[in-house]
C-alpha positions in Angstrom: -47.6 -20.2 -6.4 -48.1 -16.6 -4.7 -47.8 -13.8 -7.2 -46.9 -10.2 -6.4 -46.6 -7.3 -7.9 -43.7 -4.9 -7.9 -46.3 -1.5 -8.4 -49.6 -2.4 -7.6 -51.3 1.0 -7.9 -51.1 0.2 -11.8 -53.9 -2.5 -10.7 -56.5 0.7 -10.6 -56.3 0.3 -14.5 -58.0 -2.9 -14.5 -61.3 -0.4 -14.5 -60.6 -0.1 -18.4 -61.8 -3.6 -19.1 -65.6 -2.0 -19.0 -64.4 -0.2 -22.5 -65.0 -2.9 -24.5 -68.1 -4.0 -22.8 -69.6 -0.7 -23.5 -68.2 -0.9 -27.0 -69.6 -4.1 -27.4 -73.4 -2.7 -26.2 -73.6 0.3 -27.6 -72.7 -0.5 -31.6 -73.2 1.8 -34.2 -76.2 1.8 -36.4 -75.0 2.3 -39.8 -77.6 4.9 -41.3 -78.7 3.9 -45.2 -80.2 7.1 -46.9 -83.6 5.9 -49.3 -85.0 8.4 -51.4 -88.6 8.9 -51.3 -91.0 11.4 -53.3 -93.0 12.3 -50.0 -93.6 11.3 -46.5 -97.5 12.8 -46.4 -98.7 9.1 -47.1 -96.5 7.4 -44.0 -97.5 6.6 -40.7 -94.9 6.9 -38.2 -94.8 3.4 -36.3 -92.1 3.3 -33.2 -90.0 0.8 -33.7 -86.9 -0.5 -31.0 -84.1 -3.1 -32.0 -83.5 -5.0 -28.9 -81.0 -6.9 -31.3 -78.7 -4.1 -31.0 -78.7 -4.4 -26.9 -77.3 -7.4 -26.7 -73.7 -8.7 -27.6 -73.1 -10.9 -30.6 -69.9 -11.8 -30.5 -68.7 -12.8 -27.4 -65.0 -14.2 -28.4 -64.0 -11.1 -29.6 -65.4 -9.0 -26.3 -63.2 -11.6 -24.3 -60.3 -11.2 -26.7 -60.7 -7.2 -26.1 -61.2 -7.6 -22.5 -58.4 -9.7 -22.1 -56.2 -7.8 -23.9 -56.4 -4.9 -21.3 -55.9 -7.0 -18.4 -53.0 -8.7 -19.8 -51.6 -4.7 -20.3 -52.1 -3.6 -17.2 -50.7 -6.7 -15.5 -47.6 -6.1 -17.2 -47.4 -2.4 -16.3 -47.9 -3.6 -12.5 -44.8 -6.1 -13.0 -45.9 -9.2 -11.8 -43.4 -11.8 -9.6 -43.5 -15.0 -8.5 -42.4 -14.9 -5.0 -41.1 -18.7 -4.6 -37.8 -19.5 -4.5 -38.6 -22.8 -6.6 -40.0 -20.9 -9.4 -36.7 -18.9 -9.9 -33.5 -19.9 -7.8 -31.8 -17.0 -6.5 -34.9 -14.5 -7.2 -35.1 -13.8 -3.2 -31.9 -13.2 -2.0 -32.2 -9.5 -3.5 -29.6 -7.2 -5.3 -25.9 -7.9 -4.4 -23.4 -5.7 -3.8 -20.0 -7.7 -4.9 -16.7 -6.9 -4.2 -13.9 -8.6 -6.3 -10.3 -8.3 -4.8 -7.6 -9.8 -7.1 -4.1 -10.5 -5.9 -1.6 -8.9 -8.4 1.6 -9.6 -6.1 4.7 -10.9 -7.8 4.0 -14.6 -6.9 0.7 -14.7 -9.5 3.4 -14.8 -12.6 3.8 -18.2 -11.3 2.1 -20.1 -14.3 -0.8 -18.9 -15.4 -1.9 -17.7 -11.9 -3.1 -14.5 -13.1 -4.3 -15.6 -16.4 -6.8 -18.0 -14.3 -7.2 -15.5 -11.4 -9.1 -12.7 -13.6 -10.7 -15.7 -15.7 -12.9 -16.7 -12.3 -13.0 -13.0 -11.4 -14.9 -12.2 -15.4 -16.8 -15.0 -14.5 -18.1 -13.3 -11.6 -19.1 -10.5 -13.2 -20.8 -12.3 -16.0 -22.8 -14.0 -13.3 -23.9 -10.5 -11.7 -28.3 -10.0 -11.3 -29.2 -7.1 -12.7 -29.5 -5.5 -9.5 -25.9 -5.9 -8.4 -23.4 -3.9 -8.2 -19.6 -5.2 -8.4 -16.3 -3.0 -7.4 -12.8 -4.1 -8.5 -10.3 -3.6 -6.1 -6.5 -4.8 -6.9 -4.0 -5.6 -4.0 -0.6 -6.5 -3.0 1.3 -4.6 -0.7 -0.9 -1.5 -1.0 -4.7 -2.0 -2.6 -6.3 0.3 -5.3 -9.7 0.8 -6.3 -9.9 0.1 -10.2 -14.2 0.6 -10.7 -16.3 0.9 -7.7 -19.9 0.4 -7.0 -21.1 0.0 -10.5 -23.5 -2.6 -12.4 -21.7 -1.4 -15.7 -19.9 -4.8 -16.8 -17.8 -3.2 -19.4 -16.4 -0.9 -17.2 -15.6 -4.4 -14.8 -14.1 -6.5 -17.5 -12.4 -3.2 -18.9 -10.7 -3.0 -15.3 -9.7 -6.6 -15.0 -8.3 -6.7 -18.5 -5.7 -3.5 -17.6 -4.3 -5.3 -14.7 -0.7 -6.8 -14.4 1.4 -8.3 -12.4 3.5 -5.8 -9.9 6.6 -6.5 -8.1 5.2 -5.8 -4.5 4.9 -8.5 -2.2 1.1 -9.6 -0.9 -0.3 -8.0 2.3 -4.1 -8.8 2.9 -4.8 -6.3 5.4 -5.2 -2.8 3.1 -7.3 -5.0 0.6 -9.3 -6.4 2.9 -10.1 -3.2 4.9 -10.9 -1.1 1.4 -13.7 -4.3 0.7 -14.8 -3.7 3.9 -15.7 0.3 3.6 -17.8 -0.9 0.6 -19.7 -3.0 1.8 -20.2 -1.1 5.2 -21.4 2.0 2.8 -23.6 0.2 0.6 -27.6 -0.3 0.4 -27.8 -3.2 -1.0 -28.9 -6.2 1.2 -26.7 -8.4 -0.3 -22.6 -8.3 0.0 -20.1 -10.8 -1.2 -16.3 -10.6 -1.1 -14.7 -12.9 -3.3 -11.2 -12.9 -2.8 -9.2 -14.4 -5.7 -5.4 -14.9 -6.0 -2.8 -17.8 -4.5 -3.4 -16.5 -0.8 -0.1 -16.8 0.2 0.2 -17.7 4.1 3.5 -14.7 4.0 1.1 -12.0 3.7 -1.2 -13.2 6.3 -0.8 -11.4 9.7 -3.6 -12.4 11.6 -4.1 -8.8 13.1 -5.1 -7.0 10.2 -8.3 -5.8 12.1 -10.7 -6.1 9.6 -14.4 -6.8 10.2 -16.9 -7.4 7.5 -20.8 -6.5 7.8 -22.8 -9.1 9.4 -24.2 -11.5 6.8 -21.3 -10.7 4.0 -20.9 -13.8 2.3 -17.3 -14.8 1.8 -15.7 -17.0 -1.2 -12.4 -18.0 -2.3 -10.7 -18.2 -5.7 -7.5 -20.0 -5.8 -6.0 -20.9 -8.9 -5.3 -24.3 -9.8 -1.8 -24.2 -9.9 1.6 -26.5 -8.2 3.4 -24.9 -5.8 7.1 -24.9 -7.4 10.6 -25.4 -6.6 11.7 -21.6 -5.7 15.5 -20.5 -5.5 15.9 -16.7 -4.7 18.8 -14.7 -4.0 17.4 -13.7 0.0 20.0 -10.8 0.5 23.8 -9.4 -0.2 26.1 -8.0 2.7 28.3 -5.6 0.9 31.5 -5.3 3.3 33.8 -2.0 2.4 37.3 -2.2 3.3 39.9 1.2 2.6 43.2 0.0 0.6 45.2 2.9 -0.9 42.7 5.5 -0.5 39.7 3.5 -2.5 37.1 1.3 -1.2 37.1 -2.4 -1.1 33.7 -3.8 -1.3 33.1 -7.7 -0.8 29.9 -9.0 -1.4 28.5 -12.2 0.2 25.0 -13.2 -1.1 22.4 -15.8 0.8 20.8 -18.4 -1.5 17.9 -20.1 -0.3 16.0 -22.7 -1.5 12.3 -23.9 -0.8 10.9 -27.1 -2.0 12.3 -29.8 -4.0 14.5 -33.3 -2.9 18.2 -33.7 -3.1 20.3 -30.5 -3.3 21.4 -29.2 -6.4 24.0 -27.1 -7.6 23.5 -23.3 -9.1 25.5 -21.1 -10.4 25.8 -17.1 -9.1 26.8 -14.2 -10.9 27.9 -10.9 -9.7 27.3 -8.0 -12.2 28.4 -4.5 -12.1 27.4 -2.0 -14.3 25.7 -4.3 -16.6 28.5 -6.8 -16.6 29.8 -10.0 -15.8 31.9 -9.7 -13.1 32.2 -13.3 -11.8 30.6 -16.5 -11.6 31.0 -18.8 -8.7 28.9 -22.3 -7.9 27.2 -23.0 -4.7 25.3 -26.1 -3.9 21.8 -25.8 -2.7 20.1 -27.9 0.3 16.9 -29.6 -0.5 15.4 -27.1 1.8 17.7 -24.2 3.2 19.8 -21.6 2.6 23.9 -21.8 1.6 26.5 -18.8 1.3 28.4 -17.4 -1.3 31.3 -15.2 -1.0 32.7 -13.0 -4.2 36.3 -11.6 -4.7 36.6 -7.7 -3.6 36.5 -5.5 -6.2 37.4 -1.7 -6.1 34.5 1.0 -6.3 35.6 3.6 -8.4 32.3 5.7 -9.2 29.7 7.0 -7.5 26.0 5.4 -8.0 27.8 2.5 -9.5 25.0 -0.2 -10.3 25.1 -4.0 -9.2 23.3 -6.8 -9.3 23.7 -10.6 -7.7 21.7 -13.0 -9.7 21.1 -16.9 -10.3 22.4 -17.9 -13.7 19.3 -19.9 -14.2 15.8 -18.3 -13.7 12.9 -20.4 -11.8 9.1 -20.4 -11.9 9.4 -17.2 -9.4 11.6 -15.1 -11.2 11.5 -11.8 -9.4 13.2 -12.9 -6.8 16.2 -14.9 -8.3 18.2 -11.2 -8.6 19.3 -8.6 -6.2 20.1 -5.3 -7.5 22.7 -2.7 -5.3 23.7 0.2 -5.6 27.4 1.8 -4.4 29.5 5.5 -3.6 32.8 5.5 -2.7 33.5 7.8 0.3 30.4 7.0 2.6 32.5 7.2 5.9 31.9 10.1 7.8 34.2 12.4 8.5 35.8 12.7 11.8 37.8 15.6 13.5 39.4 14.7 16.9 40.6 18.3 18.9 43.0 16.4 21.2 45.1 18.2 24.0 48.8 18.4 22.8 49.9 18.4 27.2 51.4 15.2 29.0 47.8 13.8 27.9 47.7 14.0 24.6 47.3 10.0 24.0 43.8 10.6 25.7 42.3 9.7 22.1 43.7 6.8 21.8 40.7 4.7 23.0 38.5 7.1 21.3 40.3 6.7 18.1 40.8 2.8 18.1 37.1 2.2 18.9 36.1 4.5 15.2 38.6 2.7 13.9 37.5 -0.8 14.1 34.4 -1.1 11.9 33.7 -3.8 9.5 32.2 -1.6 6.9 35.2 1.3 7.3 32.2 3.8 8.6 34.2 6.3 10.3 37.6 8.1 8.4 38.7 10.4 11.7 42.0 12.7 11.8 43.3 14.1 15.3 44.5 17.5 15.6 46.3 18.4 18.7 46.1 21.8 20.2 45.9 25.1 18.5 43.1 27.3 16.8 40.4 25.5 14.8 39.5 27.6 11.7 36.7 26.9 9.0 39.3 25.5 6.7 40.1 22.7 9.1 36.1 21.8 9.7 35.4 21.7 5.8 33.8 18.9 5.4 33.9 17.3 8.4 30.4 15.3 9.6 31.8 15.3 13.6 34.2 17.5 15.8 35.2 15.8 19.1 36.3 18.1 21.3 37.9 15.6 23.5 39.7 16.9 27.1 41.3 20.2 25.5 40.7 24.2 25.9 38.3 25.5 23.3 39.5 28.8 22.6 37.3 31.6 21.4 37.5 34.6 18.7 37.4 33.3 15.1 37.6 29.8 16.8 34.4 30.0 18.5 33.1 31.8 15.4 33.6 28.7 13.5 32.6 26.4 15.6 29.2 27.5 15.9 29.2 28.4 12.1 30.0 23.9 11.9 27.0 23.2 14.0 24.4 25.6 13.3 25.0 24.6 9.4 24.5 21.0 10.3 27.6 19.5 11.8 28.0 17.4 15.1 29.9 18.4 17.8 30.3 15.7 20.9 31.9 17.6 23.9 34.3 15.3 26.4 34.6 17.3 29.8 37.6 15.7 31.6 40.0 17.8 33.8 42.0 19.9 30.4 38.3 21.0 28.9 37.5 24.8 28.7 34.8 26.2 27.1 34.2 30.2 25.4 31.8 31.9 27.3 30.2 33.3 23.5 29.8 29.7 22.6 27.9 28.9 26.2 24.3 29.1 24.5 25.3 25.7 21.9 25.7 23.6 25.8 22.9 21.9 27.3 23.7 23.8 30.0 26.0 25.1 32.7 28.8 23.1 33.5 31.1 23.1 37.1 34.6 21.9 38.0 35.3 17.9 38.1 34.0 16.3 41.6 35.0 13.1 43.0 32.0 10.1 42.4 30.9 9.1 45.6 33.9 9.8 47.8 36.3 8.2 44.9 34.8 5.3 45.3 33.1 5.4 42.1 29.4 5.5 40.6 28.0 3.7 37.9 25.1 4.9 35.2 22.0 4.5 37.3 19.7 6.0 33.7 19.8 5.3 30.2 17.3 6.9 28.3 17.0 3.7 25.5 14.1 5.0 23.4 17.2 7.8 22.3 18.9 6.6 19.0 22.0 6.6 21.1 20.7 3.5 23.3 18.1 2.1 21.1 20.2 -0.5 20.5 20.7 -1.6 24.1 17.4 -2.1 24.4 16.9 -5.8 24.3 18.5 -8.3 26.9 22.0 -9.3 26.2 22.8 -6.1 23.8 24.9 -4.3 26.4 25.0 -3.3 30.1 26.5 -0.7 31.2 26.5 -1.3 34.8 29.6 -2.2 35.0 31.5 0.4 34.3 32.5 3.1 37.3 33.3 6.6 36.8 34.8 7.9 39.9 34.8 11.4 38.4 32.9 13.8 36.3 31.7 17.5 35.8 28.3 19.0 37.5 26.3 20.2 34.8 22.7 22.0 35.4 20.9 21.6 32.6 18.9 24.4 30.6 15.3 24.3 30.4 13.8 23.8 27.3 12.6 21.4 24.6 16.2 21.8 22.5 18.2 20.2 25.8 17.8 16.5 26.9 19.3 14.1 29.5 20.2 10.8 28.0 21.8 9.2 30.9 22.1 9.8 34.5 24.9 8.7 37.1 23.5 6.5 40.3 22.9 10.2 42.2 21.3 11.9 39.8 23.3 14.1 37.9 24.1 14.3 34.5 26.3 11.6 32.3 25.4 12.6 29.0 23.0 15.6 27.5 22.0 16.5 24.2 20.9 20.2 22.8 20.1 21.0 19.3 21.3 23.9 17.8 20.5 25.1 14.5 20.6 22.5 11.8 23.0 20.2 14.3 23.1 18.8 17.6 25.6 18.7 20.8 26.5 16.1 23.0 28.3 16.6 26.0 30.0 13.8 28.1 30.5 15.0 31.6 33.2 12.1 31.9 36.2 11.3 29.9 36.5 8.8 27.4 39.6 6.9 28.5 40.5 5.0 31.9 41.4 7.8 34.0 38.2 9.1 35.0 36.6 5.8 35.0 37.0 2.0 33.3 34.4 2.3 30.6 36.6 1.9 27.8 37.3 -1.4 29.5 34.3 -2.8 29.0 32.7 -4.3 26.4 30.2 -1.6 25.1 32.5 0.7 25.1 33.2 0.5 21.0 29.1 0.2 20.2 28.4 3.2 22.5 31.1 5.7 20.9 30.1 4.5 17.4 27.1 5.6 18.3 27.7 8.5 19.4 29.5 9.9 16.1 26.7 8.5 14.4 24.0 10.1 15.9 26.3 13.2 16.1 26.5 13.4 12.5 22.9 13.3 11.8 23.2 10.5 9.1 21.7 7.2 8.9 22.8 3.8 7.2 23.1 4.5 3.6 21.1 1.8 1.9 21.9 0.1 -1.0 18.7 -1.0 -1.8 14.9 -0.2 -1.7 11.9 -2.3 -1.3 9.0 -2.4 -4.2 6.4 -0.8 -2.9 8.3 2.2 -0.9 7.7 5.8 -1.6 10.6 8.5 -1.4 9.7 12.5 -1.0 12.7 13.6 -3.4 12.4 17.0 -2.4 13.5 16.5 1.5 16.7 16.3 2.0 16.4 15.2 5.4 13.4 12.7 4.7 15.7 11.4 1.9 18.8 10.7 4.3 16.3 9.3 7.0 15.0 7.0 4.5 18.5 5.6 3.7 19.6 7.5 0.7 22.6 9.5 2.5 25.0 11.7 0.4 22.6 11.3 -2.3 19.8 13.1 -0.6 21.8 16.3 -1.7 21.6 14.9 -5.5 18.0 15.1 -5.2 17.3 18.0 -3.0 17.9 20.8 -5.7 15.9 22.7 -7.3 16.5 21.8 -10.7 13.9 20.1 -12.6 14.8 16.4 -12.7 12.8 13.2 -14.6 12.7 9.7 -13.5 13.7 7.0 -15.7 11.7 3.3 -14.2 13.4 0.3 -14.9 11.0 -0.9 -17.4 11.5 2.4 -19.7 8.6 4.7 -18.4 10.0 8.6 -17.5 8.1 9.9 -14.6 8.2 14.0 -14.3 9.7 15.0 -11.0 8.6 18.7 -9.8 10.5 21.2 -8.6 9.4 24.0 -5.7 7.5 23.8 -2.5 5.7 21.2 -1.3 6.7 17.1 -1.2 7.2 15.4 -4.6 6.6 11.7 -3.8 8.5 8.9 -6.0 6.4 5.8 -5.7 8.8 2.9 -5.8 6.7 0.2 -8.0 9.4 -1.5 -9.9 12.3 -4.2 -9.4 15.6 -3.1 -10.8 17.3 0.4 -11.1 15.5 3.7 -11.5 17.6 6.4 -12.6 17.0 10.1 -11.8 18.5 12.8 -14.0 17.8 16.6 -15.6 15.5 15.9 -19.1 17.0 14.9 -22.1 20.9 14.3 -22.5 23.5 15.0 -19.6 26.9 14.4 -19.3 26.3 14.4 -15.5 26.2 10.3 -14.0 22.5 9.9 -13.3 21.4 9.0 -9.7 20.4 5.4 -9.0 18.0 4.1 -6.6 18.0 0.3 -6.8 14.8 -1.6 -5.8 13.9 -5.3 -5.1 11.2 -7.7 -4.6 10.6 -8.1 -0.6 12.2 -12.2 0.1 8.8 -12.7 1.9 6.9 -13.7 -1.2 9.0 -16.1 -2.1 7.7 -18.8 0.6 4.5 -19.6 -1.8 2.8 -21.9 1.0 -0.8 -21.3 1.2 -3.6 -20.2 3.7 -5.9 -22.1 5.5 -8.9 -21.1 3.9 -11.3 -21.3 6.3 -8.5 -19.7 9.1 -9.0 -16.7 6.6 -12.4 -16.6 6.5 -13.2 -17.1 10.1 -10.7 -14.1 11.0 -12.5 -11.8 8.7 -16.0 -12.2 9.5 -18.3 -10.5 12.0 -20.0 -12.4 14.8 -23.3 -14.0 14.1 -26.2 -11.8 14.9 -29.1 -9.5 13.1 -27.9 -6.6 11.4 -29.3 -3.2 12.5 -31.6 -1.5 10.4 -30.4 2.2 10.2 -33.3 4.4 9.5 -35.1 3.0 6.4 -32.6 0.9 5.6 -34.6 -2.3 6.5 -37.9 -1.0 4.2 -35.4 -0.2 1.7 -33.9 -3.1 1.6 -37.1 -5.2 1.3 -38.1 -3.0 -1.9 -35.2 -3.7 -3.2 -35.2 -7.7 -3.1 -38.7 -7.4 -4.4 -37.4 -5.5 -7.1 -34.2 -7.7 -7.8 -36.9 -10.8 -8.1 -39.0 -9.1 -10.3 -36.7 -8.2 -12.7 -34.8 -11.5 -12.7 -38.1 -13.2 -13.7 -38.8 -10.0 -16.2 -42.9 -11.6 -16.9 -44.0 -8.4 -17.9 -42.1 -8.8 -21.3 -44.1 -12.3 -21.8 -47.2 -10.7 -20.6 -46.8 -7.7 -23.5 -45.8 -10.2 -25.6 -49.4 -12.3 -24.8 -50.9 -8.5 -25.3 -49.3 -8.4 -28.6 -50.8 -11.6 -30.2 -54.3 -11.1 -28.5 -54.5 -7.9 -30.3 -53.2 -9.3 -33.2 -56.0 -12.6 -33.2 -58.4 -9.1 -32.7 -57.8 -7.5 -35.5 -58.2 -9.8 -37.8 -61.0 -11.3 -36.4 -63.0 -7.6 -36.1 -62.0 -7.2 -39.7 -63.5 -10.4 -41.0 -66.8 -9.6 -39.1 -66.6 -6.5 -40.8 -66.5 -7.4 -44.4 -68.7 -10.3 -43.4 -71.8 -7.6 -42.1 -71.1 -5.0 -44.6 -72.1 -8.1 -47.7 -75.2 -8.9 -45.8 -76.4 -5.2 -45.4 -75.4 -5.2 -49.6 -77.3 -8.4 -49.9 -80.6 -6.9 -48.5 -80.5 -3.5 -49.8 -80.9 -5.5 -52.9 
């Protein structure tokens, strides 16, 4: 069995075992002192003891001599290099990276319980060479402890985790593991990946490589894959009935798993309380409607929630939580011509007015001035086919927009423009001209990556070929990045152009927006296209009544918050007071006030609340936040699908520098300190000194009595 050692310069030290040799040859004559009256008498004889060149006692010599060599072995750490005489001992120091699921599914059972169980196990089973990092995933990963051979820190970390209420995404675990591992020194790496390993969370293109030779393994927890029930989403439809809003909720139940259908009860809460109760019957495997009575919505930031009456394995996602204002629709002014044409807004005003959600609350005023008092609060102004006057008219208008407002220009034969309001166009505008002889053109360019046309996109969303305008206005647009042509007649002129001007944004049709410049109100995008137009007009987005765990909001942007869904409220939680967050499960997060983005991470399912510290008779904002649906389908991975994707392509890893030296010292060293011999072999050193001792002192008493006995 082939024996190496770890530092064989200590070797050099084997030299010493001539020590006790010499000890042994050159021994100490013990001088005895005899009086005598005078010498004059003696004759001086030489005398030699060859006695005292030789040695007499050879055990102890080799118990001496052995001693040394047993020491010096030790201190040149001996190791057996076969992999029979110590399993493992030669596959060198490890460096282990545990990645533990902590999505919402592991409170299934004892998922997690089991989950960090195998991953302590792991640790406990770690050489003394390895190194281990914890990292923790779901939708987003964290690294808990990393790079460290410190197994209190380890079990520390796995004992502080919980279970979060984001959904499981593999890819930003997978790709932390792989940065350690690409990083370390160590020629060992393992990834041991331990949760349910939902197939939901599974992409496929996460993009992830690990080092060549990075051994993979899977932990899945022994555990049934239950019936699960979850509330999968709420359409809240808003209706206006005497001034107030009408909102009707219809929630999606879905089921996954189990045999015959079953019946569950639904319960719609508001503010905390029951609000109604209805029954819907459940397929074995499906999803069934469920449609509540209206009720009024009275306050703003008014809290909901749908939820099963019966909770499942998989709670989290048996509830939806909303949250509601009154007064969401925006704001509409029509400036309509009070002439022989003053019904040209008729088609403009029918097409706001049918909504399903009651988005758009628009009042027409027909000719006259326009002063600031009759803008006040208004989200859009349609100048539609009328004589913009200027003075304190103009002044106001451009006061609107450059503060924020939308201002959607419709040039048909009655429009008139102030030449002090001529920088807020795209650009210059001409008299109407006939569309190819009168015979009529049709929109040869739509720009669709614009918000306006995004939704046209896709086949069968809208075409607008079929409308033709048979007249228009020239317009020559301005150059620069604040003007943009959205869409283009066949010849190349201008249909519809954008500019931004201070905090809002034109649009100018070159058209009209009824059937006597062309048919497009006839057509059948004609009520998606002028909703969004006021939309995009307005600046605002969808207001959301919900938020997904997992999502961060910057509550110190206004405009990030109303991009992100948060609408009116983005206002709320713009200011610059100093505000707290309250989480649903009781924490109170500090919000900061002044420059610079203030994120609010959004880890929690239910309702956060943000208000100014301590008591306020002010109605606290609420963000509601839920569990994304996709974690409710608890099927699992292929295994070996998983593991395939993620590892690199058989070949020899490259040796960067020293790296491959290094790395051989390293398994030498792992071996050597698995098999530890040199604590035996100072052990063995231990007891031969020991046996020494006593022997050396019992030849010691044993020659001092003889010398005694003679002297006598």
């Amino acid at each position: 069995m082939p024996i190496q050692f770890l530092v064989p310069a200590f070797l050099v030290g084997l030299a010493a075992v001539a020590i006790p040799i010499l000890v042994h040859l050159a021994r100490k004559q013990r001088a005895k002192v005899v009086p005598f009256p005078s010498l004059m008498f003696l004759e001086k004889v030489p005398y030699q003891a060859e006695s005292r060149r030789q040695i007499h006692h050879w055990f102890l010599l080799l118990l001496r001599a052995l001693a040394v060599i047993v020491i010096v072995a030790a201190f040149a750490r001996p190791f057996f290099r076969s992999e029979e005489a110590v399993a493992g001992a030669t596959s060198g120091p490890r460096e282990i990276v545990l990645l533990v699921d902590r999505s919402y599914s592991m409170g299934v059972g004892d998922r997690l319980p089991d989950a960090l169980d195998a991953a302590r196990e792991a640790v406990r089973g770690m050489g003394p060479l390895d190194r281990a990092s914890v990292v923790f995933f779901a939708r987003s990963a964290v690294v808990a402890v990393r790079s460290t051979s410190d197994r209190t820190r380890l079990l520390g970390a796995l004992d502080s985790v919980t279970v979060t209420s984001e959904a499981t995404s593999y890819g930003p675990g997978l790709k932390l593991a792989q940065t350690i591992l690409d990083e370390t020194d160590l020629p060992g790496r393992e990834l041991v990946v331990i949760g349910d390993l939902q197939r939901a969370g599974w992409t496929g293109e996460e993009g992830v490589s690990l080092p060549p030779g990075t051994v993979v393994r899977t932990v899945v927890p022994d555990s049934e894959v239950p019936v699960n029930r979850a509330v999968a989403s709420v359409s809240l439809t808003r209706q206006r009935f005497s001034g107030r809003d009408r909102v009707t909720p219809t929630a999606r139940i879905t089921r996954i798993g189990g045999g015959a259908e079953e019946r569950a009860e639904v319960i719609l809460e508001l503010e905390g309380r029951e609000l109604q109760r209805v029954t819907v019957t459940l397929p074995a495997t499906g999803a069934a409607s469920v449609t509540f009575q209206p009720f009024t919505l009275a306050e703003r930031h008014t809290r909901g929630a749908v939820r099963l009456a019966e909770t499942d394995a998989l709670a989290p996602d048996d509830v939806h939580h909303f949250v509601l204002s009154p007064g969401q629709a925006t704001s509409v002014l029509v400036l309509d011509d009070a002439g022989s044409r003053g019904a040209s807004s008729f088609f403009l005003t029918q097409a706001l007015a049918i909504s399903e959600e009651n988005t758009f609350d628009v009042s027409v005023q027909a000719g006259g001035a326009v002063g600031a008092s009759d803008l006040a609060g208004r989200a859009v102004v349609v100048v539609n086919d009328r004589p913009v006057p200027g003075g304190a008219s103009a002044a106001a208008l451009r006061s609107f927009v450059e503060g924020g407002g939308g201002l959607l220009a419709i040039m048909g034969e009655r429009f008139t423009w102030p030449d002090e309001l001529a920088d807020l166009l795209p650009g210059a505008f001409t008299g109407p001209v006939d569309r190819a002889g009168g015979r009529g053109e049709r929109l040869g360019h739509v720009d669709h990556d614009h918000p306006v046309f995004e939704i046209f996109r896709g086949p069968r969303t809208g075409d607008f070929s079929g409308a033709r305008f048979y007249r228009a206005r020239e317009m020559q647009i301005t150059e620069g990045e604040a003007a943009r042509v959205l869409a283009r007649y066949d010849d190349g002129s201008v249909a519809l152009a954008e500019r931004l001007a201070g905090e809002g944004r034109v649009l100018v049709w070159t058209s009209t927006l009824d059937v006597f410049w062309n048919d497009l109100a006839r057509q059948s995008v004609f009520l998606p296209f002028v909703h969004q137009l006021i939309r995009h007009a307005s600046g605002r987005t969808e207001t959301l009544a919900a938020f997904t765990a997992g999502q961060v909001i910057d509550v110190t942007d206004a405009r990030a918050m109303a991009t992100a869904g948060l609408g009116d409220a983005a206002r709320a939680l713009a200011g610059d007071e100093e505000r707290v967050a309250l989480t649903p499960s009781g924490r109170t997060l500090p919000l900061p006030v002044g420059e610079g983005p203030h994120f609010l991470s959004l880890e929690e399912q239910g309702v956060y609340e943000i208000r100014p510290p301590g008591a306020s008779e002010v109605r606290p904002l609420a963000v509601a936040v839920n569990v994304e649906l996709a974690e409710a389908d608890l099927t699992p991975l292929d295994v070996a699908e998983v593991t395939a994707s993620i590892s690199a392509a058989p070949g020899t890893e490259s040796a960067r520098g020293g790296a491959g030296a290094r790395a051989a010292q390293l398994r030498r060293e792992d071996q050597e300190r698995r098999q530890s011999l040199w604590r035996m072999l100072l052990a063995v050193a231990f007891v031969l000194l020991a046996v020494e001792t006593v022997i050396s002192n019992r030849i010691s008493r044993t020659t001092g009595r003889r010398g005694i006995h003679a002297s006598a």
